[in-house]
N, C-alpha and C positions, 0 to 999 in steps of 0.2 A: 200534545196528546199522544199516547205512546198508542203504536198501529196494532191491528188485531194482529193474533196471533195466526202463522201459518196453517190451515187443513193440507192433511195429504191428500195425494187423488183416492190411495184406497178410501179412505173416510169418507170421502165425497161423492163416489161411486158408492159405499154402501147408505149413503144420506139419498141418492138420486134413485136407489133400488125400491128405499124404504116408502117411496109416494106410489107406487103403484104394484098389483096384484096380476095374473091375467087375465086376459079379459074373458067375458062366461059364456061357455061354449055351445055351439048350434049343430043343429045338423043341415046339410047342404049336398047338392046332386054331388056325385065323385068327380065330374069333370072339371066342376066349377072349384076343387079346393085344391088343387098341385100348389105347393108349397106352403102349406098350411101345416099346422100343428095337431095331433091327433090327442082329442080331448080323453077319449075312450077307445079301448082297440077295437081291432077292427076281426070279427069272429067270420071265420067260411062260411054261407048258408047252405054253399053243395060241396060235395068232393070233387076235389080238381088232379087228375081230367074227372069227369062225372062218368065216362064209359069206359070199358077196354075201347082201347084205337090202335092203328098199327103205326109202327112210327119210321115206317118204309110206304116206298109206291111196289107194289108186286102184286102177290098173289096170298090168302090165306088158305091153310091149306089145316091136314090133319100130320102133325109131327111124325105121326106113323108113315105114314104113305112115302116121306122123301129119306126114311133112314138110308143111309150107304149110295145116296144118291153123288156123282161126280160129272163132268165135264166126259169123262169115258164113260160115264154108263148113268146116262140121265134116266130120269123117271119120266113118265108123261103123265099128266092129269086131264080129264074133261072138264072145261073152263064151265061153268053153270051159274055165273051171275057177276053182277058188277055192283059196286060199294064206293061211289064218291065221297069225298069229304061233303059231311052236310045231310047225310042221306038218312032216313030213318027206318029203312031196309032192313031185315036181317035174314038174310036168304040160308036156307038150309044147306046144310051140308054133309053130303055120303063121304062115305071112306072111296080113293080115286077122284076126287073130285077137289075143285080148285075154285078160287072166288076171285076176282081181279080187286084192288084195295088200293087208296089211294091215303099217303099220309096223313092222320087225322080221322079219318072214318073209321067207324063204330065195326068194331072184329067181331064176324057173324060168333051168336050162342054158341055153335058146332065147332070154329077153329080153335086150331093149338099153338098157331104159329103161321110168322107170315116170312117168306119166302122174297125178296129183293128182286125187282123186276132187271138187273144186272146178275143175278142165277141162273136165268131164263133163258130160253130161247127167243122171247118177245123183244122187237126193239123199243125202246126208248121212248119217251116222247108221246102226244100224241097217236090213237089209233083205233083201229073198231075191235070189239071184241072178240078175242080169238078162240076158235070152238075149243083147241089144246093148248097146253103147256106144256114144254119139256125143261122140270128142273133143274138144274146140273150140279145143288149143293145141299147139302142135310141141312135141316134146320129143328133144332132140340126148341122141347114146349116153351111156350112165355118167348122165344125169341123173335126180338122187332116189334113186341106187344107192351105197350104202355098202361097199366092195369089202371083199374078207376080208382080216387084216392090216394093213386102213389106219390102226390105231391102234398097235397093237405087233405085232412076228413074234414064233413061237415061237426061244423062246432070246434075247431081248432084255431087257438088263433093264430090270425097270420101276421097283423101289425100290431105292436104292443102301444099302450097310452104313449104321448110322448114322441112318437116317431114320426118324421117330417115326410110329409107324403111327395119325396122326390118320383119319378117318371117309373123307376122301377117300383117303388112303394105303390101308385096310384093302379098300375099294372093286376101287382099281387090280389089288391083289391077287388079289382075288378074280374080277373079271372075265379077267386073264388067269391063270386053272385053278388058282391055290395054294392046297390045303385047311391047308396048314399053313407054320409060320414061324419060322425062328431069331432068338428075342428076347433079352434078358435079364431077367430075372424082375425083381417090385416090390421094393426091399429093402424086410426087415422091418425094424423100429424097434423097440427096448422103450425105455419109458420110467417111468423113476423120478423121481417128488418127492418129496424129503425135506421131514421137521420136523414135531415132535408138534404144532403148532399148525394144522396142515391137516384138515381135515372134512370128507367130502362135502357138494359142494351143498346146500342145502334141508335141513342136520342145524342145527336148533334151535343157535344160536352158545353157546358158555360164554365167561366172560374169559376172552382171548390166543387164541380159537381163531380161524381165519380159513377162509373156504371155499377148497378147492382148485383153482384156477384152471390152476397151471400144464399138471398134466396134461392138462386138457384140451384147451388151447391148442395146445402140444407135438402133442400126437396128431392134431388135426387138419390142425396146419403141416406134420405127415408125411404125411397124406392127399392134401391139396391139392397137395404135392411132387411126389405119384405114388407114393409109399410104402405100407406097412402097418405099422400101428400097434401095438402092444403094450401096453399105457397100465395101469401099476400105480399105483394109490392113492397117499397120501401114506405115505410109510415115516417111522416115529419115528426119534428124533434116539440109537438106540443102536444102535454098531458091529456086531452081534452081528446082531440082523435085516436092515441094510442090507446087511452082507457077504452071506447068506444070500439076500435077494432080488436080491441083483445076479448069482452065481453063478448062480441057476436061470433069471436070464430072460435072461443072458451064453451061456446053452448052446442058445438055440434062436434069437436074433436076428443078425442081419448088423452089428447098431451099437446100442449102448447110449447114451440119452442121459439125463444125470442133470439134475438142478436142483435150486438149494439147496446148503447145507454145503460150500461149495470157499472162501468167505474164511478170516478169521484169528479167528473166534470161539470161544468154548469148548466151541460144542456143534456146529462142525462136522465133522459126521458122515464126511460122503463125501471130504473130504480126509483125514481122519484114518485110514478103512480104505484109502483108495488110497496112501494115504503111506508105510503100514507094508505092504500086501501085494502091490500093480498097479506096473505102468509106466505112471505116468502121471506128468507133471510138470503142477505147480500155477505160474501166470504172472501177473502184472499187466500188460494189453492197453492200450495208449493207443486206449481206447475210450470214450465216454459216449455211453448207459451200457451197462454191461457189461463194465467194469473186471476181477474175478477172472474167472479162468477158468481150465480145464485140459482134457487129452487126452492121450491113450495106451490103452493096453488092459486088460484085465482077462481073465485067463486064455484069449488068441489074439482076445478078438473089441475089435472098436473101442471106446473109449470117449470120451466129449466130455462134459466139466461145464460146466453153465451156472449163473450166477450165479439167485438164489431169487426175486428184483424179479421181476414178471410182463415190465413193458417193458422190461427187460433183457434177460431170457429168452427176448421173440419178436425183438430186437435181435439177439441171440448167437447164436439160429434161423438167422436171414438169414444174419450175415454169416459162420458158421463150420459149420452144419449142413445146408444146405441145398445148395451146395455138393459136401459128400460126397456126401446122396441122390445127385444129379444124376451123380456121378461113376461108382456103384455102380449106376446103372441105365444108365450106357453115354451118357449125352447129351454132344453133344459144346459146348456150351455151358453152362456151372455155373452162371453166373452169370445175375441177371434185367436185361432192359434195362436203362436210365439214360436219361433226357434233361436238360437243362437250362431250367430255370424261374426265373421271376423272384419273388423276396419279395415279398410284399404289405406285411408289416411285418415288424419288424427282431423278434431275437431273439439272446442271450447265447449264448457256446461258450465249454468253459472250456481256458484255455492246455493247450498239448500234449499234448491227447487230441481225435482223430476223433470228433466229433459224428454221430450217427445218429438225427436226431430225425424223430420219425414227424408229416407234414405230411398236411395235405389241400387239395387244391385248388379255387382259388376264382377267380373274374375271371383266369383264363388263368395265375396264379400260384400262390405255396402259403403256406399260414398255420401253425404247428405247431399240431397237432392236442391238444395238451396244453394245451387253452387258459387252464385254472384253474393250471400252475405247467410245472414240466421233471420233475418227481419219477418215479424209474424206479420207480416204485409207483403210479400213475395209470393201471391197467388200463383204465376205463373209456375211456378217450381213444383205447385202440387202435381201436378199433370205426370211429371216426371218419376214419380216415385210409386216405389209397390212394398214401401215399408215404413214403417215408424220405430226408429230405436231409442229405446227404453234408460235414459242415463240415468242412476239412484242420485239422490240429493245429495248426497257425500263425493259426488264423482265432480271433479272441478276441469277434468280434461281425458278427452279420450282420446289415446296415439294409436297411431297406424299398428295392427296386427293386434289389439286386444279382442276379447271378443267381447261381442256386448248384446244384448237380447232385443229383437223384432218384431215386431207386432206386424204380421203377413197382411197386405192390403192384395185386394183383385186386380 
């Protein structure tokens, strides 16, 4: 029987795009949504700052009163009131006359101009209110005064759709009046490992058993994505419970992802129940590694199987899971940067499959981080790397000094 024909990863990233939509957007407090995706922007409800404020500690004064004033021939004023940040004060103000003002507080109706408590004869610091002042510097009108709306008006927007509400974005928010925000929520993630040879962590090994790694991994690469995680054990290698735990954790997640059981073996599992009950089609990827693979759904919700190899799995993560997060949470960029770097030393690709070897970088280049072999079973090696270079299917070898293109990992 002659083998299917190869899919490329693009084809297969846009097949893993095409199952899902974003997910439909809410509104939620503004604290609660940092890093969240903004469904709708985000409009000022006040002008920020909302008052004249002075954007010195000093004195406000009337611009007239300190013209031609210097260090040689200060002015004095009578001090007549004090204006903390916070105060909702606005003391009058004569001509000769001085108001004490603190960064922030609201610049009496009557000032022109605030005056630097480093102009002054006042010291520093802490202290009681002093009856005079003696200026020692002109201060021309609007100077030191932050006018209201000089940053945003009310009804301006400040965050456009689309815009990820990092720590500054949430800020911007907040300073102009929004207690709440149209985002689109974390997708949840469940994830299943298959294969009776999986054991938690730290369980005393028997022959054939292996600690289960992928879960982990999985559930974290959904964390780090901006997801939420679902993370089921390793499920044994019979139809009968995997059907059972995919159903239950298919009914409360946005995206099922599996790993394990989607080759051609006798005990794989997860192709075998997808085969006979899901829409999902099972494919061979011009990828290394990460060759099998599959996606489609399982009773309405998404599914994506990854191959069982750990650095397959965070291979097939990248290039086909990560992706959808990104799409289901509304980002308008799926994909992670890329630059191009130069090999330090050469390394084998093998004919007509996309290399996605995980490198790390060294003397301004990158070395494959798999230093002991290429094997998609070299967990240990991921650890070491903060990139994935990209080899085209037609590339059969990469020598020292080419350049070759990086998929940047954190």
């Amino acid at each position: 029987m002659a083998s299917a024909p190869l899919r490329t990863v693009r084809e297969h990233q846009q097949r893993a795009l095409a199952l899902c939509s974003p997910l439909p957007a809410h509104r939620m407090p503004l604290g609660d949504a940092h890093g969240l995706v903004l469904a709708s922007p985000v409009v000022a409800a006040t002008d920020t700052p909302p008052f004249d404020n002075s954007a010195m500690d000093g004195f406000a004064v009337h611009a007239g009163d300190v013209t031609g004033a210097s260090p040689d021939a200060p002015v004095t004023l009578r001090v007549v009131g004090d204006v903390p940040a916070g105060s909702p004060t606005d003391p009058p103000l004569r001509p000769g006359e001085a108001v004490r003002i603190m960064t922030g507080a609201p610049l009496p109706t009557d000032a022109t101009a605030v005056v630097p408590v480093e102009h002054t004869d006042v010291p520093t610091g802490p202290g009681d209110l002093p009856a005079h002042v003696a200026v020692r510097a002109a201060a021309a009108p609007g100077v030191h005064v932050r006018r209201a709306g000089e940053d945003t008006r009310a009804g301006d927007v400040v965050l456009d759709e689309g815009a990820v509400l990092t720590a500054r974005a949430v800020a911007a928010a907040a300073s102009a009046g929004c207690p709440e925000v149209t985002v689109r929520p974390r997708p949840c993630v469940g994830i299943l490992s298959t294969g009776t040879e999986l054991v938690t962590p730290g369980t005393p090994l028997e022959r054939g058993q292996i600690p289960d790694s992928n879960s982990y991994l999985l559930a974290a690469a959904v964390e780090e994505a901006g997801g939420i995680a679902v993370r089921v054990g390793g499920v044994g290698d019979d139809a009968a419970s995997f059907a059972a735990a995919l159903t239950q954790l298919a009914a409360s997640v946005d995206l099922v992802v599996t790993t394990g059981g989607v080759s051609v073996g006798a005990f794989d599992v997860v192709r075998e129940v997808l085969d006979a009950a899901g829409d999902v089609e099972f494919v061979p990827v011009a990828m290394q590694p990460g060759k099998p693979q599959g996606l489609g759904t399982w009773q309405g919700t998404p599914v994506i199987t990854l191959p069982g190899n750990p650095v397959s799995a965070f291979v097939s993560f990248e290039a086909f899971v990560r992706p959808v997060l990104r799409r289901l949470a509304g980002h308008a960029d799926e994909h992670r940067p890329t630059v191009v770097l130069r090999a330090v030393e050469g390394w084998r690709s093998p004919p007509g499959r996309e290399q996605h070897m995980p490198v790390r970088t060294v003397d301004g280049g990158v070395v494959p981080a798999t230093g002991r072999g290429s094997g998609s079973h070299l967990v240990a090696s991921l650890a070491l790397a903060d990139g994935l270079a990209v080899v085209p299917a037609d590339t059969t070898e990469v020598v020292a000094g080419d350049d070759v293109t990086v998929v940047l990992l954190p």
